[in-house]
C-alpha positions in Angstrom: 138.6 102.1 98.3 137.4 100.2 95.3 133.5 101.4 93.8 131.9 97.7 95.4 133.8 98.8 99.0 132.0 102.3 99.2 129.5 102.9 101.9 125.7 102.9 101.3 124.8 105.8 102.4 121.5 108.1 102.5 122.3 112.1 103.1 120.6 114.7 105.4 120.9 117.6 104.1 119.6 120.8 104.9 120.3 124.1 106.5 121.8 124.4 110.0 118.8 123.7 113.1 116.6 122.1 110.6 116.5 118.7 112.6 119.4 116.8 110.9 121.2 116.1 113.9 117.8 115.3 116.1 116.8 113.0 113.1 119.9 111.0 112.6 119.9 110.2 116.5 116.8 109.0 116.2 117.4 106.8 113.2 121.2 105.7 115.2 118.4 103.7 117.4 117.1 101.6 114.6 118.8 99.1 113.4 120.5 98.8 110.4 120.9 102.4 110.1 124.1 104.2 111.6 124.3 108.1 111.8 127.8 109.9 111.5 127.4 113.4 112.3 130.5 115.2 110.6 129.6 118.2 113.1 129.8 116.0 116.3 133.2 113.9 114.7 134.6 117.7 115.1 133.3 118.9 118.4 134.6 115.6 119.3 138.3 116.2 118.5 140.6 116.8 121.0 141.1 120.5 121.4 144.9 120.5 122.4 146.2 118.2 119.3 147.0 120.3 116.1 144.0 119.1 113.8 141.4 119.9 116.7 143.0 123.7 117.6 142.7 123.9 113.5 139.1 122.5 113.3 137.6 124.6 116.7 139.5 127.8 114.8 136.8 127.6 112.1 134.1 126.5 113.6 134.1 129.0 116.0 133.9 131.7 113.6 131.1 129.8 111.7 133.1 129.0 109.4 133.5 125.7 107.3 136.8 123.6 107.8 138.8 123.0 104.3 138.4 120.0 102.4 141.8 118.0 103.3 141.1 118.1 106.9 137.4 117.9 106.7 138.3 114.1 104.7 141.0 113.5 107.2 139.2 113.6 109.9 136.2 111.8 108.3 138.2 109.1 107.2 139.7 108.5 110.6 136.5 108.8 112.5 134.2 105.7 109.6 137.8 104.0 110.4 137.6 103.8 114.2 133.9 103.4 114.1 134.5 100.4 111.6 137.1 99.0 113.5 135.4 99.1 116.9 132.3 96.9 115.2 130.1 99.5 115.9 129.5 100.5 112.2 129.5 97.4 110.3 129.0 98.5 106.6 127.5 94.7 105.3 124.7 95.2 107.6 124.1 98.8 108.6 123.0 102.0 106.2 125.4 104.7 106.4 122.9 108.3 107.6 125.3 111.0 106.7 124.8 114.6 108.3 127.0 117.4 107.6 129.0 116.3 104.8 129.3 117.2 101.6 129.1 121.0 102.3 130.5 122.0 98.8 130.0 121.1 95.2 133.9 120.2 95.5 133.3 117.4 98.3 131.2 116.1 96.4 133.2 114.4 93.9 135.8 114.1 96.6 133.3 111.9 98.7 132.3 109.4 95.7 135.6 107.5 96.6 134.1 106.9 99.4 130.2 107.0 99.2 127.4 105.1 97.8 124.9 107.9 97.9 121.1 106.5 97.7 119.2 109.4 98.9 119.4 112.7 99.8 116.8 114.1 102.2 116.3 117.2 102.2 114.9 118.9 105.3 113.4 122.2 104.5 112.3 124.8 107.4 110.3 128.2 106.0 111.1 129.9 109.0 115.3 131.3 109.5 114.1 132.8 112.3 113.0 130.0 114.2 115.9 127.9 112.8 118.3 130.7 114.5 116.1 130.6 118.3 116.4 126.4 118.2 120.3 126.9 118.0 120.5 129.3 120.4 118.4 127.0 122.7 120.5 123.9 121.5 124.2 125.8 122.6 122.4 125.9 125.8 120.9 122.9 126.4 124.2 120.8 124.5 126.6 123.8 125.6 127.8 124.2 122.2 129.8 127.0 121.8 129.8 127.5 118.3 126.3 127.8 118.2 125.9 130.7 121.5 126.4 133.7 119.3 124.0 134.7 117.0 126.5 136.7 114.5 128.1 133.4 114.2 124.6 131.4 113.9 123.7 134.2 111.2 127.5 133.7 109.0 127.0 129.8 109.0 123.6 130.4 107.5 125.1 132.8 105.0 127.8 130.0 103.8 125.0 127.9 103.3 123.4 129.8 101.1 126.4 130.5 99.0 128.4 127.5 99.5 126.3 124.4 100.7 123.1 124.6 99.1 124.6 124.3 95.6 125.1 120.9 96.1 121.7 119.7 95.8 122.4 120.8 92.1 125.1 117.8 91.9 122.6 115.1 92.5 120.2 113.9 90.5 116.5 115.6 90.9 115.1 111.2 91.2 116.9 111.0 94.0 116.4 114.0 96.1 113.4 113.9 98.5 111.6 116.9 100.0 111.0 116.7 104.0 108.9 119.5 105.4 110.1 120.3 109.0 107.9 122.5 110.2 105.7 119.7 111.6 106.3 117.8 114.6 109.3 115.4 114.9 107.7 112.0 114.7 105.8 113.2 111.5 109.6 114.0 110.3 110.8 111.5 111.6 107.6 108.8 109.4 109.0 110.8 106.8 112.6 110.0 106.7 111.3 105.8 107.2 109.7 106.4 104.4 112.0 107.3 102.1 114.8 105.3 103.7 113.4 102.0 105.0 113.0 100.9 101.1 117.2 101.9 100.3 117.7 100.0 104.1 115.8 96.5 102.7 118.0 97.2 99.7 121.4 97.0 101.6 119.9 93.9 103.5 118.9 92.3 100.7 122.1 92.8 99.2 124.4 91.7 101.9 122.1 88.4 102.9 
């Protein structure tokens, strides 16, 4: 992919439960905007074919999938989504979730991405983070997010492996979004930092 093909993209990006997932459906209603949740491309897989036994075998120990089939996958999922009309990158904003989740990706991704923002969804409370998951498995019947020593190791590997890559981008374009608030003031938020990059890409392609 040539550097003028690359998606236009805005990251959320935050620690697991925070509200990325919520948020990015919400935006995936808007359009010009279209949310790709790397989580949900992985529930999504097919359990019985070789790349989806490998990807459920991490994710069920909370773990995070390795970089060659985390961009496999990811490729093939913005491929079918492109190809099926229902991304179109000339007139939709790309609202990535779950991806990069190391410093490594995120060189790896720049082949790929056009990265305008990063929102950064911050909760103060772990604890409250760790009860909306366990509500979420419920509710979603998630299975990677029912058992709280699992909830508890994917919240350690973001400590030590995820969060570092906030430290990859630069500080002008990394926006603060306090989630301890309801989600429509999150969500006024999010417009607020994104509608401008959105009239951008418009603008651009028009």
């Amino acid at each position: 992919m040539t550097k003028d093909n690359r998606y236009r993209c805005v990251l959320l990006f935050g620690p697991p439960g925070v509200g990325k997932g919520t948020q990015g459906k919400i935006l995936a209603n808007i359009p010009g905007f279209f949310h790709l949740s790397v989580g949900d491309v992985f529930r999504s897989i097919d359990i019985g074919s070789a790349d989806g036994r490998e990807v459920y075998d991490y994710i069920s120990r909370g773990e995070l999938v390795p970089n060659p089939l985390t961009m496999k996958i990811w490729k093939k999922a913005v491929d079918a989504y492109v190809a099926l009309s229902w991304y179109k990158p000339r007139e939709d904003l790309l609202v990535l979730d779950g991806m990069p989740r190391n410093v490594d990706q995120v060189e790896i991704v720049k082949e790929y991405l056009e990265i305008h923002r990063v929102i950064y969804l911050e909760c103060s409370d772990q604890e409250d983070m760790i009860h909306r998951i366990r509500r979420r498995a419920i509710r979603e019947n998630r299975t990677d997010d029912a058992n709280e020593d699992i909830i508890r190791r994917r919240f350690d590997l973001y400590e030590e492996v995820t969060a570092p890559v906030l430290s990859k981008y630069d500080p002008a374009i990394i926006h603060k979004v306090d989630c301890n608030g309801s989600p429509a003031e999150v969500l006024r938020s999010i417009l607020n930092i994104t509608i401008p990059v959105q009239n951008e890409h418009f603008l651009a392609n028009n």
